[in-house]
N, C-alpha and C positions, 0 to 999 in steps of 0.2 A: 499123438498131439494134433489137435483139431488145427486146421490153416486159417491163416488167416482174411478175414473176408471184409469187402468195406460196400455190400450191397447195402444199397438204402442211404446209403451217406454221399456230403459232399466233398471235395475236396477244391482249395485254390492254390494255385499253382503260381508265384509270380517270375516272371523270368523260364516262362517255361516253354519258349524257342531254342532255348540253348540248348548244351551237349546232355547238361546236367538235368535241366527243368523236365527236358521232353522225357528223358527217362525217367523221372519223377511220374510224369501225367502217365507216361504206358504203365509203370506197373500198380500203380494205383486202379486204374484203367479197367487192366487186366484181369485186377482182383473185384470187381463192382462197381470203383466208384462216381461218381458226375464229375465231371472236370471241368473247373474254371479256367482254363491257359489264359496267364493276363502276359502280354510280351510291349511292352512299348514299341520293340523291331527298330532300336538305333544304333549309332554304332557301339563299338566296344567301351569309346571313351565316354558314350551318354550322350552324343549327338546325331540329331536327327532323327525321324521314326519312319516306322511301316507295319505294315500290316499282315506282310508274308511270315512272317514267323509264327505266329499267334495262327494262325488260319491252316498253315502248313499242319501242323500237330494234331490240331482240332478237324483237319480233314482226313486225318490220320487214323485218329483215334475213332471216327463212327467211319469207315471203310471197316473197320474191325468190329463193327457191332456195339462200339461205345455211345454211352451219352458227356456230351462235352461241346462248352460254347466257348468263343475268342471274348476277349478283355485286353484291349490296348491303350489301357492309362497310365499315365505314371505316379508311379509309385512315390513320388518327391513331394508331392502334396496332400492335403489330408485332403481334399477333394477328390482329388486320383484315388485316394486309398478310398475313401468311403465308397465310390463307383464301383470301382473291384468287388466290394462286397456286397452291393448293391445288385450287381450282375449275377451273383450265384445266390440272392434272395429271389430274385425277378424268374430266373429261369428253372428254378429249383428247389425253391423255399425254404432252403436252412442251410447251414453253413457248421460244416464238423472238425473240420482240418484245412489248415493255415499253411504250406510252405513257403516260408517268407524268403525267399531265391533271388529278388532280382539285384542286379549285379551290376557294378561298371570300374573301371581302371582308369587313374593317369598316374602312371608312373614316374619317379624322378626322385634324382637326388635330395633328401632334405632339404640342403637349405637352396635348393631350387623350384621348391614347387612354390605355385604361383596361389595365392587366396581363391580365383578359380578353381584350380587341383581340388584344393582342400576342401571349398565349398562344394561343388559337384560330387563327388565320393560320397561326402556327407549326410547330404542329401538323399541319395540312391539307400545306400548301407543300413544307416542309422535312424536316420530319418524314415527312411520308407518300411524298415519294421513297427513303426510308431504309428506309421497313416495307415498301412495295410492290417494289423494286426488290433489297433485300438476299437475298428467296428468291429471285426469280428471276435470278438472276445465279449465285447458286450451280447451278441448272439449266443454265445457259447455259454455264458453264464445264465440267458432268461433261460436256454434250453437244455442247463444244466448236465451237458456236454461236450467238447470239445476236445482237441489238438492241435498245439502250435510250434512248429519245428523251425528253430532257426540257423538259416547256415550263416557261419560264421565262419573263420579259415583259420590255419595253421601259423599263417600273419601276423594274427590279432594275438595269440597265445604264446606263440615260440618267437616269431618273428622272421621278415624275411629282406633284405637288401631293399633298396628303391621304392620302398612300398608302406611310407609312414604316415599315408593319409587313409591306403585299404586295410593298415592293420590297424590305425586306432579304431576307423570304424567297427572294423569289425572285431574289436573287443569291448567295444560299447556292447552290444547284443549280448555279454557275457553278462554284464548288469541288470539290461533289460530282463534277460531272464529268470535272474537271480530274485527279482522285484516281482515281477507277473508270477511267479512258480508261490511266494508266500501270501501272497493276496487272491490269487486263485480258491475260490470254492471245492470241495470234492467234485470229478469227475470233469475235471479240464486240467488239462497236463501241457506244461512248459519245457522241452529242452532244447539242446543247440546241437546242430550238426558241423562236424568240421571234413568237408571232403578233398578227397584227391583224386580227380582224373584226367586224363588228356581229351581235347577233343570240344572245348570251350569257345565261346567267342570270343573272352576277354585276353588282351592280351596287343591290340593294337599295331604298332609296329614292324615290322619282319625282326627275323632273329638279328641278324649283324647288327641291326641299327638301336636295339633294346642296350638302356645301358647298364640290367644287370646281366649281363650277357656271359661274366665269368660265374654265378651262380647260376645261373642257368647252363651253364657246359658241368661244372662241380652236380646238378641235380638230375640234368641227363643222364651223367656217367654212373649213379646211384641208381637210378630209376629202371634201368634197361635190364636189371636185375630180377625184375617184376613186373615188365611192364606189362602182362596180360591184366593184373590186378588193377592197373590204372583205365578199367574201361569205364565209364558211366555205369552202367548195369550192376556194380560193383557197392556203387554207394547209394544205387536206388535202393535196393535191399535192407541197408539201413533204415534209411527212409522212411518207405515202408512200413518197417516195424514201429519207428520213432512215431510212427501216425497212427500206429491201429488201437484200438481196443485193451489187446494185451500188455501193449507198455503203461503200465499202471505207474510209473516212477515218474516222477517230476525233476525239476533243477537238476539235471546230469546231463551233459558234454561226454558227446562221442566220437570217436576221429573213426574215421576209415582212410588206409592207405597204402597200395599197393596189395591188398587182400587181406591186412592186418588189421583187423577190428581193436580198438580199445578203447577206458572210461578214460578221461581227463579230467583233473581232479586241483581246487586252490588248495594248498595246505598251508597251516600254519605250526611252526614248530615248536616245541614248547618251552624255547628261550629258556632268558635268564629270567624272575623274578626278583624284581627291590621295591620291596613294602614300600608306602609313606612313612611317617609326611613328608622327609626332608629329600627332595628328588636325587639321582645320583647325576653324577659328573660326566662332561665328557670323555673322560681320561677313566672312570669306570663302565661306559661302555666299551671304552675301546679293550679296558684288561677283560672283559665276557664277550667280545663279538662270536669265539668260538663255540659260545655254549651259545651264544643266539641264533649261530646260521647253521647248530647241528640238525640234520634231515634226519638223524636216527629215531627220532619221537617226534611226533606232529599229531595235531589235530585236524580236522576239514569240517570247519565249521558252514552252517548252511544260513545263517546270517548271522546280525551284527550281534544277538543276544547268543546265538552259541560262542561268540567269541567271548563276550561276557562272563562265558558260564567256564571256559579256559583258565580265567585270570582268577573267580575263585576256586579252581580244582588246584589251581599254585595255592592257594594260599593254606586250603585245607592240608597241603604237602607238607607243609612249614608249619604245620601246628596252629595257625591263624585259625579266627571263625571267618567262615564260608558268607 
């Protein structure tokens, strides 16, 4: 099996001071490729900035014989984003892979979080895959091209305590992707990363003072099982692959976590069917919920017209024309 190689290409990294990002830029690096490091360098919660982060990597990365320039915008405005990719046109002429990474937390209880919380996340998460990945996708398409890896978290998908402003964010990106992956021309690939490792900036507060702090002793006492598999290097390898050449596959979600690779996948199940015209009743959904919410048969439609194409495979089931 030939390795995989990313000479000649670019890669931008956002969020790539962190635990996750910089291991992003080394092995990418590692393997050929130019590196963007965009880091705003503020804190966990998205306040303030610097410059040591972004510079620390990227001084990191050519001590080892790499090519690679700092990018300290943010990612919250399309201005910020256009810049980003603007920096790895200016310094390197084209633009092949997208890691849309940058990151920030305010945690809290639901019905505590303030319009700030919610705005700020927002912004970062959802938002900042739209400024950063809108130009370069237009590059990716003239130069008929491309990879766009988006992390997204275990938050947005499963769910996790105190964290209703990073997980919706970050199950918007599951959309985004869903949308960019069918609108994409051959030879530009859309998927989502969902990682786990220790070793983050984000995360704010010391442990006692955190208030999901009984999910976090409950994900300790879990994790310690594994915890070699929760290093960075772990889910750069993912990465990696999600950005080279070889991953030919589009719209798939992939979790890595504690050294356990797998696909994550919407499904839909294949219910009850009730023909028209006359709709049925509350009280006959309730007597079928069991054949509604049966997981034994499902479908995983890949957009709105495969689910479409579900509702006549019921009908051709039932003797209906299709």
């Amino acid at each position: 099996m030939a390795g995989i190689d990313f000479s000649g290409q670019v890669a931008v990294v956002t969020g790539a001071g962190g635990a996750l990002g910089s291991a992003f830029c080394r092995e990418l690096a590692r393997r050929g490729a130019a590196i963007v490091a965009n880091d705003l360098g503020g804190a966990p919660t998205g306040e303030g900035a610097s410059r040591g982060y972004a510079d620390a990597i990227v001084e990191e990365l050519k001590d080892q014989g790499g090519r690679a320039v700092a990018n300290y915008d943010t990612v919250a405005t399309a201005a910020g984003g256009q810049a980003i990719i603007d920096t790895a046109l200016a310094a390197f002429g084209r633009v092949d892979i997208v890691i849309s990474n940058a990151g920030n937390q305010r945690n809290g209880a639901f019905g505590s979080l303030s319009e700030e919380d919610i705005e700020a996340v927002y912004a970062v998460h959802a938002k900042g895959a739209f400024n950063v990945c809108q130009p370069a996708y237009r590059e990716m398409v003239r130069q008929a091209y491309g990879r766009i890896v988006l992390v997204s978290s275990q938050s947005g998908i499963f769910g996790n305590p105190f964290r209703a402003n990073y997980g919706s964010a970050k199950t918007a990106l599951i959309g985004l992707m869903n949308v960019i992956a069918q609108e994409a021309p051959d030879g530009v690939v859309v998927n989502t990363l969902f990682p786990n490792a220790q070793g983050g900036r984000l995360g704010g507060t010391p442990l006692e003072q955190r208030p999901d702090i009984a999910f976090l002793r409950a994900a300790g006492e879990r994790s310690r099982h594994f915890i070699d598999g929760m290093k960075p290097d772990f889910v750069a390898a993912l990465a990696c692959y999600m950005a080279s050449r070889q991953c030919d596959r589009s719209q798939h979600m992939y979790s890595v976590l504690g050294g356990k690779y797998s696909r994550l996948f919407v499904g839909l199940t294949q219910g009850w069917y009730s023909p028209g015209p006359v709709a049925p009743s509350a009280e006959d959904i309730w007597a079928h919920i069991g054949e509604i919410d049966d997981r034994s048969r499902y479908d995983v439609p890949r957009s709105g017209l495969d689910e479409m194409d579900s509702v006549l495979a019921a009908r051709r089931a039932l003797g209906l024309e299709g």
